[in-house]
N, C-alpha and C positions, 0 to 999 in steps of 0.2 A: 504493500500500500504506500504510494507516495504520502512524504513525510510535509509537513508546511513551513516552511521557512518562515522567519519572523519576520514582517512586512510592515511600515508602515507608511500610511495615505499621508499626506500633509496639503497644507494651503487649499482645502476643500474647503466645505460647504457640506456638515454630516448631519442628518438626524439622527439621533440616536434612537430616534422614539420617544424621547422627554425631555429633551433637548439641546439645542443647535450647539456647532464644536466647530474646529478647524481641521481637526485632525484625531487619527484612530491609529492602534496599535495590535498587534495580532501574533499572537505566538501562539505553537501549541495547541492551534487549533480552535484558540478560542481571543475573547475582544479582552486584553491586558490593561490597557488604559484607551482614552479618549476625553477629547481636551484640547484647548491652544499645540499649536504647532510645537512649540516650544519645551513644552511640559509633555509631550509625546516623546519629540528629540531625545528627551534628557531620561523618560524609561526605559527605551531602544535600547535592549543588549549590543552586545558586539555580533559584528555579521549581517545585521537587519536590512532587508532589503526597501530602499526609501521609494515609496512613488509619489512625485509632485503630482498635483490635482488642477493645478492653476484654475482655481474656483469652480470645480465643479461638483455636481453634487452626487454623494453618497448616500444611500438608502440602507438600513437591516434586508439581507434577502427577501422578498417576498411571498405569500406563504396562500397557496391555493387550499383550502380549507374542508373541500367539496369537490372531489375530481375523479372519475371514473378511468384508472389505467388498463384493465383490460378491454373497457367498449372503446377507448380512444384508439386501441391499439390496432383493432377487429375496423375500423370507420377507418382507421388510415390505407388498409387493402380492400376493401369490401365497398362496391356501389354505391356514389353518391347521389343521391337521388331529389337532394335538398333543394334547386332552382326548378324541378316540375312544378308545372303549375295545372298539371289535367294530368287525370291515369291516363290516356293515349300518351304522353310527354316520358311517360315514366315507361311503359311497354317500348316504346323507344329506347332509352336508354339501356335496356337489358338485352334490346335485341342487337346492341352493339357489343356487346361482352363479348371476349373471347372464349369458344369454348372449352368446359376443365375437365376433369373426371368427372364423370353420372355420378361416383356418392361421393363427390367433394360439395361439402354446403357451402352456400354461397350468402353471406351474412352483410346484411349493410343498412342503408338508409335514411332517414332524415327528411322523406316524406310530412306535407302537410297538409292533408285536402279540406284543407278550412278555403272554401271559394273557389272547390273544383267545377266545371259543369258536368265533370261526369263521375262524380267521385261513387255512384251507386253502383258502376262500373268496376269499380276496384275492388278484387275478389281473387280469390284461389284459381278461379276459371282465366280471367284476366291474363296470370302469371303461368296458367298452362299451356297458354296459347304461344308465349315467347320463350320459356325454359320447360319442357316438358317430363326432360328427364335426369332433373339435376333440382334438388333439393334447394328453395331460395326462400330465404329470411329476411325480412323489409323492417325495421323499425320505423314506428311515427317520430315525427321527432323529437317528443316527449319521452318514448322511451316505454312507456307505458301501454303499449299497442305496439300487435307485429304484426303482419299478414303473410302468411305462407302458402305456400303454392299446393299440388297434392303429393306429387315427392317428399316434400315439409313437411306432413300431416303425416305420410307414415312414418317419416324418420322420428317424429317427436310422440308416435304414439298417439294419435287421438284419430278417432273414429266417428261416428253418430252415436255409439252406445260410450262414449267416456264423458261424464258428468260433469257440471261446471266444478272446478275447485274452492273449499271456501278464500273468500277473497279476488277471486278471478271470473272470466267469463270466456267462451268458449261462441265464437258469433254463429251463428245457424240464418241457413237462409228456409226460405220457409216449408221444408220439408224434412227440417231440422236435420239434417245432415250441415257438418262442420263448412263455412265458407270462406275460412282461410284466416281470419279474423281470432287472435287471442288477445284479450287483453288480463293486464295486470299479473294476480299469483299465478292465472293459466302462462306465463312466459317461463317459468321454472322451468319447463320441460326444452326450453332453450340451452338451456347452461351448460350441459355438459358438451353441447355443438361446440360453445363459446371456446367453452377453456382446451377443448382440444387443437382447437385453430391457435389459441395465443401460445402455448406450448411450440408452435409449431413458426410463430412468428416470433422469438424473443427477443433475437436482434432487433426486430422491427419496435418490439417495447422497449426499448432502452434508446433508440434513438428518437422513440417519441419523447423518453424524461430529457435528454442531451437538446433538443429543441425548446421544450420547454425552459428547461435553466439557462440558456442564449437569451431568454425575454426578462431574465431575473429573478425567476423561481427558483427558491432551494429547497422548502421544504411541501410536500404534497400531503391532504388527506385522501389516501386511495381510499372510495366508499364500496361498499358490495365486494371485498375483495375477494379474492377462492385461497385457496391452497395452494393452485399454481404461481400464483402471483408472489403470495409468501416465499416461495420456493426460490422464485427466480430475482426475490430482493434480497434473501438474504444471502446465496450464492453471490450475485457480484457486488453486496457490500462486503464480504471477505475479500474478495480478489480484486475491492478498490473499481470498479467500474462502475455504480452506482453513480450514475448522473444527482441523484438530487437527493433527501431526507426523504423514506418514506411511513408513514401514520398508518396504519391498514387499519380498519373498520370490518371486520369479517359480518360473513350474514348469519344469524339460528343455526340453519344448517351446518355451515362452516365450524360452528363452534360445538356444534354434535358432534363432527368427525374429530374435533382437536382432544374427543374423551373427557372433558373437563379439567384438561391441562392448556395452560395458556403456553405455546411453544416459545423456547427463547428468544431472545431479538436484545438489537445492542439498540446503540443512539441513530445509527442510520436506518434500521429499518424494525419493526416491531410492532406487534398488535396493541392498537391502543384502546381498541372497544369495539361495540358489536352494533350494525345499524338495523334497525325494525321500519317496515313500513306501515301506516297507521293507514293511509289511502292511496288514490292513484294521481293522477293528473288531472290540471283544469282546460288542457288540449283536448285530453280523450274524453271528458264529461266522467272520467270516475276517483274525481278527487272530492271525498265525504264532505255533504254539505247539511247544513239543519234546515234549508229549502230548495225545491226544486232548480234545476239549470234555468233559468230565463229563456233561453230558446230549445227547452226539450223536457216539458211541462212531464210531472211525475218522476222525473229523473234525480236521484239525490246522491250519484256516483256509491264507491263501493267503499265498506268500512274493509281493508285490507288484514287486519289485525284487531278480535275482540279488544273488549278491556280486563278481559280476565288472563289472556294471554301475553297482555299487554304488561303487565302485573309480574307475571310468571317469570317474567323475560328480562325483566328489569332488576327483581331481585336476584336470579339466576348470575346475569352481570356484576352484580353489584359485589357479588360472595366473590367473585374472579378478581376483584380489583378493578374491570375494566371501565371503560367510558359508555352511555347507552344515548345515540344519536337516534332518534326518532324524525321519521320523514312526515310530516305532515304539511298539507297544501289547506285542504278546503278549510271553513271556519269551523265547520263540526269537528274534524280533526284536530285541528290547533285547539279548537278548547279540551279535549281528550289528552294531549302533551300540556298543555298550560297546568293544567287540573292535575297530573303528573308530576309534576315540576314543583307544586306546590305543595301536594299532599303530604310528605311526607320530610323534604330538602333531603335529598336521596346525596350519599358522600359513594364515589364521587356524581358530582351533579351531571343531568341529563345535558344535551345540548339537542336544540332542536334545527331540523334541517328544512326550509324553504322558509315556512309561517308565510305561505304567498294569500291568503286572505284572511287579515286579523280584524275580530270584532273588536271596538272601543273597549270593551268591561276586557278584554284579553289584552288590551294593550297598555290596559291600567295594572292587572294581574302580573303580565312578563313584566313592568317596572319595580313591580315588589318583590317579586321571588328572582329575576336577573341569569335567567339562564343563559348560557351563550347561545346565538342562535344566527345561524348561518343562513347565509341569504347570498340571492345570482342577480346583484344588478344588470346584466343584461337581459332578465329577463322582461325588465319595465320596457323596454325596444321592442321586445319582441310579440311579445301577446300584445296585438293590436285590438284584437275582438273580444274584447274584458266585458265592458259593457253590455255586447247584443249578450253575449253566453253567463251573466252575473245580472245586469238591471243596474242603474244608474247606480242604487245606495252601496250595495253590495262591491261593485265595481271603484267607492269610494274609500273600502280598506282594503285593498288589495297594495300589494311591497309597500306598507309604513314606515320606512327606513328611517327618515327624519324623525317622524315620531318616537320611535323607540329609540332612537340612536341618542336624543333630547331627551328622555326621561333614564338614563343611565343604563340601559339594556347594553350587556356587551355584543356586538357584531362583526363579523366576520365572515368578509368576501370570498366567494367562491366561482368559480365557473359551473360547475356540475357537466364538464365536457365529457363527453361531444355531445352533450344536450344544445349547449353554446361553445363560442371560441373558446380556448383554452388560454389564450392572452391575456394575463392581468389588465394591460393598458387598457384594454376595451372597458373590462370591467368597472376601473379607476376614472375616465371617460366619462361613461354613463352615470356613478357617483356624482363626478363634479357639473356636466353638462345637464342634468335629466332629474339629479334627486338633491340638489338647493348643499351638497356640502362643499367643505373648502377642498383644496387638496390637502393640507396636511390630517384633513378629518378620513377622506377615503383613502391615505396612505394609511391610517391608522390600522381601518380596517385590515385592509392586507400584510400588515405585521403584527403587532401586539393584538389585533382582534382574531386573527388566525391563531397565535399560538395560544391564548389562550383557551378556543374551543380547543384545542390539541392537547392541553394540557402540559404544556412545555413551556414551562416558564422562562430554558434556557437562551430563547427564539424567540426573535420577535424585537430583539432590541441590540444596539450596539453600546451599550453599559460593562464595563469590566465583569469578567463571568459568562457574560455570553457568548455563545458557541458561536464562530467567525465565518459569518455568514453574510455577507453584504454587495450590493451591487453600485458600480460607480455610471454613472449615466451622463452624456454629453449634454447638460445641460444644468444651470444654475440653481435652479430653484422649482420647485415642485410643480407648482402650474406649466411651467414650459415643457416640463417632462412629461406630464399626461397630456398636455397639448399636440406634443408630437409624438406619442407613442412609444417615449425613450426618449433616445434611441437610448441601449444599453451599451456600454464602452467597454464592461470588464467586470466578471461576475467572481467570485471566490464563495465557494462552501469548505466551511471546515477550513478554513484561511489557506486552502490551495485554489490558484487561481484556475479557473475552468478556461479550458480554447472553445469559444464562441462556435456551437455547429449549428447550419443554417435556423434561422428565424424562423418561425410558425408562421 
């Protein structure tokens, strides 16, 4: 494993996180001093390698909080399908594929037929007519819907006699025979396509994290993670190849197989908790509401997860040590985590992941009890149709960021990619452009608000003690940086500096 030499910045412009400096000092792997240039100089052992800054600014690493590394991994080979705008657009695009093996699945998508004209079109039939004899898997871009072709349907097992799952649905057209349509717990039976293809792609996952930490990211929470993934972080954090810090979040499942032993892990790579989902999405209409969809009267999407399971799951966690991220979108949900959160101040504490539509009395409740709670500002860009599919009031507490961010709620920025980019800039962007905060408020987010849903207190700051982790960017001052996207100039985890491989 390369060793860190002791480095330090000077004649910068540093956040530490709590505040502004000239300069920063880095041995050992970790931030030694920081401070006046001067009083940096004068800690510098012998040997220390000096880099002038001439005013530029330095950042703590930044800290994706909410990131999916094996779907990013499976989306960077697998169909993009994201600009269709009509199932004909998207039958197009598959009929361009080259063809692979008959049982190679064929996993991808980003699909969105919110404003399709033919979206009644889009079906298992649809996808038989273009791939007939090769198993294909389409996610929505929510993640929470997939449509499979009939290749798909045998390879995953489902038939007309296999029953919806609790938590899932199984779409039927109307001879109840399966139409290619699963959503939410019915996608389980996807997973094991998943992890065999990322297995099979590893290289290609590692030079997803090496892209990523080109943009400034050092430390990741990998969500949903499997076993494979574990496997393959903590292998090249032994052998020093691990592009970035990774957090894994395993699923119930995962944590079946671990036997009720939490497996080892050092500082680079290691389980830090187990994530549950409470509902689905407000794309797919099955993210749990306390009233019907506005444009799909009767519809109240799907509770993913009892409350006695819910229960079950938390304390199960809680005896492990571990962290318990709870995914909840709709307000029925979030009051289900709020009410969680509250009941009992669970050590260690819950963190909740979207809260993409909070009731007022919920947003008074999250200021009291103060769980972390993870949130995708890009998502405020992206759901354009909040309104038709919520109703004006409803569509008025949807991503309360300001709000909660103003009443002492900590928050912490995430992408949730490849739901969205995987680009902090974006994220940081949409904060300062779209949700009234400053920059050094949406920096926040992506440092100290990140490591503290991670529970790593080491991270997240450039304060002697912490772990040397920072990135230097062509640019002076924060606004200019989320203005232009960076640029990033020179990233260091663990105070070795990283060689820049291509940008995201």
């Amino acid at each position: 494993m390369e060793t860190a030499e002791p480095v330090a910045l000077v004649d910068g412009r540093v956040l530490t996180g709590r505040r502004w400096v000239e300069a920063v000092l880095v041995a050992g792997g970790a931030v030694v001093a920081a401070g006046e240039t001067a009083e940096v100089r004068r800690a510098a052992p012998t040997g220390t390698r000096t880099v002038p800054l001439g005013g530029r600014l330095v950042l703590p690493g930044l800290i994706d909080a909410h990131y999916h590394w094996l779907g990013s991994t499976i989306a960077r080979e697998g169909p993009d399908v994201r600009r269709c705008r009509s199932a004909a657009e998207l039958a197009e695009v598959l009929r361009r594929i080259e063809p692979g093996q008959p049982a190679d699945p064929l996993i991808g998508g980003g699909w969105d037929e919110t404003g399709w004209p033919d979206r009644e079109a889009f079906t298992r039939t649809l996808l038989d007519r273009v791939l007939p004899d090769r198993p294909v898997v389409l996610y929505r871009v929510c993640h929470h819907v997939a449509v499979t072709n009939s290749p798909g349907l045998v390879a995953l097992g489902v038939s007309a006699r296999t029953p919806d799952p609790p938590g899932g649905r199984i779409g039927r057209d109307d001879q109840g025979a399966p139409n290619g349509w699963l959503y939410d717990n019915a996608l389980r039976r996807i997973a094991e396509l998943e992890r065999v293809r990322f297995v099979s792609e590893t290289e290609g996952a590692f030079h997803v994290l090496a892209q990523l930490r080109a943009r400034g990211l050092t430390t990741l929470g990998a969500m949903s993670a499997t076993p494979e993934e574990y496997a393959a972080g903590r292998e090249a954090a032994r052998s020093g190849r691990l592009p970035v810090g990774l957090r894994l979040y395993v699923t119930p499942a995962t944590l079946d197989g671990f036997d009720g032993r939490v497996p080892p892990g050092d500082d680079r790579c290691l389980v830090a908790g187990v994530k549950v989902l409470l509902d689905g999405s407000l794309g797919a209409r099955t993210a749990e509401l306390s009233e019907a969809y506005a444009d799909r009267p009767g519809e109240l999407g799907l509770a993913a997860l009892s409350d006695g399971r819910l229960a079950q799951e938390a304390e199960r966690v809680r005896t492990l040590g571990l962290a318990l991220a709870v995914h909840a979108i709709g307000d029925r949900a979030v009051t289900r985590a709020v009410d969680l959160a509250a009941s009992e101040r669970p050590i260690p504490p819950i963190r909740i992941e979207h809260a993409s539509v909070v009731r007022p009395a919920d947003v008074a409740k999250l200021a009291s009890v103060r769980p972390p709670v993870v949130v995708q500002p890009d998502f405020v860009t992206s759901d354009t149709w909040m309104v038709e599919r919520l109703g004006e009031t409803r569509a008025a507490w949807t991503y309360p960021f300001r709000a909660l961010f103003d009443r002492g709620v900590p928050l912490a920025g995430s992408s949730d990619a490849p739901i969205e980019s995987a680009d902090p800039w974006s994220g940081l962007a949409t904060l300062v452009g779209r949700c009234g905060f400053t920059p050094d408020e949406a920096i926040q987010l992506y440092t100290a608000g990140g490591a503290r849903a991670l529970r790593d207190p080491r991270r997240g700051h450039l304060e002697a003690g912490a772990v040397g982790d920072l990135v230097v960017l062509d640019a002076p001052d924060p606004f200019r940086a989320i203005a232009a996207g960076g640029p990033v100039r020179a990233v260091f985890v663990g105070g070795v500096e990283a060689v820049p491989e291509g940008a995201i």
